[in-house]
Structure formats: C-alpha cells, structure tokens
N, C-alpha and C positions, 0 to 999 in steps of 0.2 A: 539623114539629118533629122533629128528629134525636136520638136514646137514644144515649149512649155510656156505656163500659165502669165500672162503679162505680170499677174500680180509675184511672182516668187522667181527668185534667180535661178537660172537654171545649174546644173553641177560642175558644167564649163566655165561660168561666171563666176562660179563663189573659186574655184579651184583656181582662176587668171586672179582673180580679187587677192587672195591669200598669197599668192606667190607675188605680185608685182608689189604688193606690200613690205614683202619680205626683202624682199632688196632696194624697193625704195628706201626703207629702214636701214639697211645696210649704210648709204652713204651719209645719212642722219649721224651713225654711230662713229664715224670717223670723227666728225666736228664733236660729238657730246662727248664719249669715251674718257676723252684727255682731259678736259677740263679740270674735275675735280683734283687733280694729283699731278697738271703738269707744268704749273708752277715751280713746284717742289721738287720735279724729277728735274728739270732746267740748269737750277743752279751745281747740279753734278756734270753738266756739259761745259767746257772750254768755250769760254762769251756769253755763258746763260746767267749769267752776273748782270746783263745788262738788263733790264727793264725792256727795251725799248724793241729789243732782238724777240725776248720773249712775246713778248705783243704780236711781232710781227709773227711768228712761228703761230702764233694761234690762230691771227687772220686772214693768216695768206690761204687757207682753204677755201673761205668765203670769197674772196678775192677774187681767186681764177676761179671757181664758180660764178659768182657773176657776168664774167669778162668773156665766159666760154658756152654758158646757156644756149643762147639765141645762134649759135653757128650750128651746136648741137642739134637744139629742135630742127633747124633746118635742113642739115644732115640727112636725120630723120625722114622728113619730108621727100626728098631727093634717092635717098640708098635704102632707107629702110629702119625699121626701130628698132630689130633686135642686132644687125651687124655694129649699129652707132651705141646699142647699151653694153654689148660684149666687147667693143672698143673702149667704153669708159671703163667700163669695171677694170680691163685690165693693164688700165693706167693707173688706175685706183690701188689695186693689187700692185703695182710696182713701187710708186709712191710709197706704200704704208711698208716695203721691204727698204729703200734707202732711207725711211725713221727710223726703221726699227735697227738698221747699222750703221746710224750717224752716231758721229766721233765729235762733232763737235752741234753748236746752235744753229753753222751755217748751214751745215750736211741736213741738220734736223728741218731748217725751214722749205731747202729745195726739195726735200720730201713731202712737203707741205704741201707746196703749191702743184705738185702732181699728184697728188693724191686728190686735190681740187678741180685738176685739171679733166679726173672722171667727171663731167657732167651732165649723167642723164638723166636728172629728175623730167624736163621736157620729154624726153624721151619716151619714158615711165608710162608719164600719164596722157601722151597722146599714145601708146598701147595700149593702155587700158580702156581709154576711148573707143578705139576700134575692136576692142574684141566684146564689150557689153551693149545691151540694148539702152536705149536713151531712159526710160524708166526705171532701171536698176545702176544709170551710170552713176549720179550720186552716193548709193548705196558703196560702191566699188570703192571712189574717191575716198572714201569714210574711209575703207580700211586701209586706204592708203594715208590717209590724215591721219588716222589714227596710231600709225604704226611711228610717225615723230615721236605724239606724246609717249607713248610707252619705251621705246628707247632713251627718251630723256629723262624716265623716273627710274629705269634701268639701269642709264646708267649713272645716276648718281647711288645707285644702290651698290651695284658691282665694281666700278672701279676701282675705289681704295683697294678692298680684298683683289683683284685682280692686280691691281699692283705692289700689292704686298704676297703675292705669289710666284708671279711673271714678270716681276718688272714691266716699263715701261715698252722694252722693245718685243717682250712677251706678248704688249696688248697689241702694237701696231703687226706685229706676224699674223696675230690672232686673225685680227680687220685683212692682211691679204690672203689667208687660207678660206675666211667666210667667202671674199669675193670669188674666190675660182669656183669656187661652189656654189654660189649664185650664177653663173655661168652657165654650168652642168645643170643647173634648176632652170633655167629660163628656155636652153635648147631642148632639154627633155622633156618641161611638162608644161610651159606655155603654147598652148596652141598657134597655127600661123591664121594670121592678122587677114582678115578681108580684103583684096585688092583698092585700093584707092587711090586717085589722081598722086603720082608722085611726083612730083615737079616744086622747086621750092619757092613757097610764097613770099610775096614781096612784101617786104620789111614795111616799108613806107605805108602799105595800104593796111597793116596791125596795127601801126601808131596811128595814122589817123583815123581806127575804129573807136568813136566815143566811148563805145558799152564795152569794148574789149579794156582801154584803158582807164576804166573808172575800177573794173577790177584787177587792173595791174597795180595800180595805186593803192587799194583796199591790202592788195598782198603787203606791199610796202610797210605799209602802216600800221599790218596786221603784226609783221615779225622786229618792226621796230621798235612796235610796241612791248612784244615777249622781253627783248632784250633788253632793254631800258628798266624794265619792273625785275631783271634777275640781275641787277646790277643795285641793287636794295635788297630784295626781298632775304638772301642769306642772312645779311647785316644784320638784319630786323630782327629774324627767327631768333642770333646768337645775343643781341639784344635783350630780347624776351627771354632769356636762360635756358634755350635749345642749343646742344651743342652740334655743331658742325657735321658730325658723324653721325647724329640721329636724324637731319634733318630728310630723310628718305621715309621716316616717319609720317610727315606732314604729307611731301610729294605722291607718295604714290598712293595711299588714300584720296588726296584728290583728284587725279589721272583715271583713277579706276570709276571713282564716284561720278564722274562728268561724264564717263560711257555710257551709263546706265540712263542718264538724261539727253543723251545727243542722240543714239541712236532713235529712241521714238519720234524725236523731235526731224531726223532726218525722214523715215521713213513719210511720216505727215510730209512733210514738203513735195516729195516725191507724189504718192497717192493721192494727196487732195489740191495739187496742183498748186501750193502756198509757197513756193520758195524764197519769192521775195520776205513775204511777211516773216517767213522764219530767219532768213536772211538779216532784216534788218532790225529784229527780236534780236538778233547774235550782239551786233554791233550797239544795241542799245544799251544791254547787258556789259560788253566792253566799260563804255560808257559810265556805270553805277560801280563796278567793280572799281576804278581811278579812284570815284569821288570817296567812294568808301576806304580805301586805301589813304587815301591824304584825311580823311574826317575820323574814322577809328581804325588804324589799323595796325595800332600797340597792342601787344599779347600774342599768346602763340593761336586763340580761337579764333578770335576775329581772321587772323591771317590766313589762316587753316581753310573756314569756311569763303573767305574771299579768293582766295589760291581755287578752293574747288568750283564756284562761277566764272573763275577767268577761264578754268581748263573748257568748260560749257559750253561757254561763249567761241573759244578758237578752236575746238576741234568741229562745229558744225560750221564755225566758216573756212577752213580747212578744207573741208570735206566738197565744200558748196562752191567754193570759189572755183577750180578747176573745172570739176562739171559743167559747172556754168559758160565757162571757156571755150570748152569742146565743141559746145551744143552752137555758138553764134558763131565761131570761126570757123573760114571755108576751108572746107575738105584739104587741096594743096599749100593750107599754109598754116593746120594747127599746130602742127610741131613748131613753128617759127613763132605762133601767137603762143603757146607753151612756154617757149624757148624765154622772148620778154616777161612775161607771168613770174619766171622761177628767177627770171636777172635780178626783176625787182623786189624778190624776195629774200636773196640775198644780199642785195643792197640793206636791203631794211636789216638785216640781223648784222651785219657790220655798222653802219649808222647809230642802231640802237646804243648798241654800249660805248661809243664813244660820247653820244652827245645826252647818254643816262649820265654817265660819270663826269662831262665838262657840268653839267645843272645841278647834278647833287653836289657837288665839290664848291662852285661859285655860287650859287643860290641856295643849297639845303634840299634834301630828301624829298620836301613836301614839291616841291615845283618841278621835279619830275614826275608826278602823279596830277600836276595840274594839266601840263604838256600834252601827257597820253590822253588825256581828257579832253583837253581841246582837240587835239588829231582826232579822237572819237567822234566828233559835233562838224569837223570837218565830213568825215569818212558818209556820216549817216545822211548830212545833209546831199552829197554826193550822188548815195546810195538811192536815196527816194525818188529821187529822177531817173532813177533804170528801168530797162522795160524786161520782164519775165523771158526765161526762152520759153519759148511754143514747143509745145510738145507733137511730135512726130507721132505716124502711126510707127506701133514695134516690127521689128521684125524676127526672125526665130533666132536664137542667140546660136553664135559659131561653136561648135563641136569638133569635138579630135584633137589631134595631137602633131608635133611636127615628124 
C-alpha cells in the first residue's frame, strides 16, 4: 500500500474520481439527451399528439428516481455499492432498449420510468465516499458535480446532430450500450471499497438529523431552482435574437467558464478549512444572479455573463453538498442519508418546471426570478446556522484494483 501527500490525490483517487463521474454522468444524459428534440420526435409516436402523455414521458424519469433513491442507498448500505449500481445500470440499459423500440407514447413512457428506475446516484456517491480520503472527498464530488454540468452543455450541443443522424431510438440504444460499458468500467477499474458497517440505517434517524436535512433541502432548492430558470432562459436567448440551435453558443462557454472559478474556490474550502464560507459565498451568489435576472436580464450579454455565475455558483454547491453528507452521516446509513440527498433532488428538478411554468404563465417571467430569490434568502438563512464537518486525521487512500 503506497501513503501519498495529504495535500494531492493520490492516482487511485483521481482514477475512482474520473470514473464514478463517468457514469454518474451517464444517468444525467438519459434525462438531458432527449430534451432538446423530444418534443418533436413525440408527435411521430401514436398518442404523442397529446401534450399531457408527452409531459409525462419526460418526467417519469425524475419520478421513479425519486420514489426509488433512498431504497437504493440503502441497498447500498446493506449488499454493497457496486452489485446495487450494476443492478441500476442494467435497468437503465433495458429501459433505454424498450424507448428505443416503442411503437407507440405508451411503450415510450414505460421505458421511461425504467430507465428511472436505474437509481444509483446514492449509490455513486457514497462509493466515492468510501474510496477517497476526507480531504480530497470534496475534490472527488467536484468531478462528479461536474460531470452534470458538462453533460447538460453536451447535450444541448449533440442532440439535434445526433438526432438528425440516429434518430431518436439511435440515441436511446446509444444511452444502453454506454451503460453496459459503464459496467465493464466500474468491475474493471474501480477499486474494492474499504470494509464498512453494512447494515441498513434507519431512515427515521436521517430525517431527524437537522444538518443532514438542512442540506437535503439545500439540494431541493438547488435543482428547483436550475429548473425553474431553464423554463425562461431559452425564451429569453430567442427573444434576444439568438436562435435556438445556437444557443450551445452561450451554454457551454458558461459551463466551461465556471470550472475554471469553482475549482480554486473548491480546493480553498478544502485546504484552508473554509467550507462553510465558500458554501454560503455559493448560495449568495445564487441569490445576485435571480435579482440580476429579474433587474437586467434582456440581451444575449447580460444573460450570458449571468448564465456563467449561476453555472459558479451550483457547480461548487454540487460539488460541496455531498461531501458534506458523507462526512456527518454514520457509516451504516450514508447510503440511506445519499439515498434522501438525491430524492430530494429529484424532487426539486420535477417541481421546478412545473411551478417555473404555472408563475411565468399566471404572473409573468419576472416572478419566477423573484421566487428563486426568495428560496435563495430562505436557503442562506438556513445555511448560516450549520456547523462545518470537522476534519478527520487522513488516512492512506485505498490502492488496487478488483
């Protein structure tokens, strides 16, 4: 077993890092993939005429995501992480095979909701938990946070061309060949996980951990928020005389641009023991980016440069909020405190768009930017009464292979 430096990850770390990113990513791309073009592919299906069917074929992902999380993490907890994330993927993988040969909206949504049904983001990141040192676990989370945002700038770049290639049922094959192959990547090059208390924690005693649930809520809030602001922000671009198919233009210049600002910002949190302050820097930033949104946020600049503070702002609390998870909840029941973390993060991204679209529709554009605002001033106020996790002495980070 090889000691490396507290301060730098070791090559086990960054190599668990990149790869549970990778296929946390993967389940990311199932939900964003479709988006841009499956409206349009819809109405080629028998019943995709309906509005309402479509909806649901969009949100039935999120749905049994949510509903199936917290059985997940505890799963986890109880069998293990990688039999419960080799179990999602290849429900994941099956799912995305009856999309991609539905015949009709019906066949398309029950592909849906088993392709939702894969839910191992808990999973994910209480591995990733166990295989890094608590000073580098942050770092870790980052590129697993990170690996959202660049899927979602992805794929609004890819899609169309990918659908005007492969079709529709092209992309969803595409989504179950990556997962078997995330499979093969996870038994061959993620190392095995350090023994830990396996036995599944009780639910009751995650809910009523204050500091566990102030950042459950935070997630909430966090992706109710994304979704709520991407329920305008297209509008707005095409608005401003950006057409639709450029807008990957704006996106992934911002994406990119916020990396280059979250990573130092993470690393400080870590090193000099500032997490909260960076923490609630993020959520403040949320905060300015709303007001700025409802006060100027006509033109393609202003949006552009506000688009790249929001990306700033949630990829370090992305990154942070997990971490932070790992580090207070006990050993036999992170997966289960995971498990709640990701419910109510999928909550929040269902939520979002329908109560973006009931505000903008019944009261106007600006009082969806007021909302997120106020959630922000909730979240922060929240947030300031949290206590820091304590930092543990390290220990030598796990080496090898399975």
């Amino acid at each position: 077993m090889t000691q490396y430096s507290d301060d730098r990850m070791s090559p086990g770390e960054r190599r668990v890092g990149a790869t549970l990113a990778a296929i946390f990513g993967l389940r990311m791309l199932g939900l964003f993939l479709i988006l841009p073009v499956f409206a349009v592919h819809a109405k080629t299906l028998p019943g995709g005429g309906d509005l309402t069917l479509v909806g649901i074929a969009l949100g039935a992902y999120g749905l049994t995501q949510a509903v199936l999380q917290i059985p997940f993490g505890a799963a986890s907890d109880r069998f293990g992480r990688k039999p419960v994330i080799i179990f999602g993927l290849l429900l994941f993988a099956l799912g995305s095979a009856i999309a991609a040969s539905a015949s009709d909206i019906y066949v398309m949504i029950a592909g849906r909701v088993l392709q939702g049904a894969g839910a191992i983001s808990a999973a994910v990141t209480a591995l990733a938990a166990d295989l890094t040192r608590e000073q580098h676990r942050t770092k870790v989370m980052a590129m697993i946070g990170a690996s959202i945002g660049l899927v979602f700038a992805g794929s609004l770049v890819l899609s169309p061309a990918l659908y005007a290639w492969i079709g529709m049922a092209g992309i969803f094959w595409l989504t179950a060949v990556l997962a078997l192959a995330a499979i093969v990547t996870l038994v061959s090059v993620v190392p095995v996980a350090p023994p830990v208390p396996r036995a599944t924690g009780r639910l009751v005693d995650v809910l009523a951990d204050g500091q566990l649930m102030r950042l459950n809520l935070g997630v909430f809030t966090l992706h109710l928020m994304q979704t709520a602001m991407w329920v305008l922000v297209p509008a707005a671009l095409v608005a401003d005389g950006l057409p639709l198919a450029s807008h990957w233009k704006i996106y992934l210049p911002a994406v990119l641009a916020s990396f280059v600002v979250m990573v130092p910002a993470v690393i400080m949190a870590e090193k000099r023991g500032r997490m909260k302050q960076v923490f609630n820097a993020a959520i403040g930033l949320l905060l300015l980016v709303q007001v700025g949104l409802y006060a100027f946020g006509e033109g393609v600049w202003p949006l552009a440069a506000l688009l790249t503070l929001f990306f700033v702002a949630f990829n370090i609390l992305e990154a942070t909020q997990p971490s932070w998870i790992s580090r207070i909840a006990p050993p036999s029941a992170k997966g289960t405190a995971l498990g709640v973390y990701n419910t109510l993060q999928s909550i929040g991204l269902f939520l979002g768009g329908a109560l973006g679209g009931w505000l903008a529709k019944h009261f106007g554009a600006g009082s969806v930017n007021l909302f997120c605002a106020a959630l922000a001033v909730a979240w922060l106020l929240l947030a300031m009464g949290m206590r820091p996790p304590a930092v543990r002495s390290a220990k030598p980070a796990v080496q090898g292979a399975d």
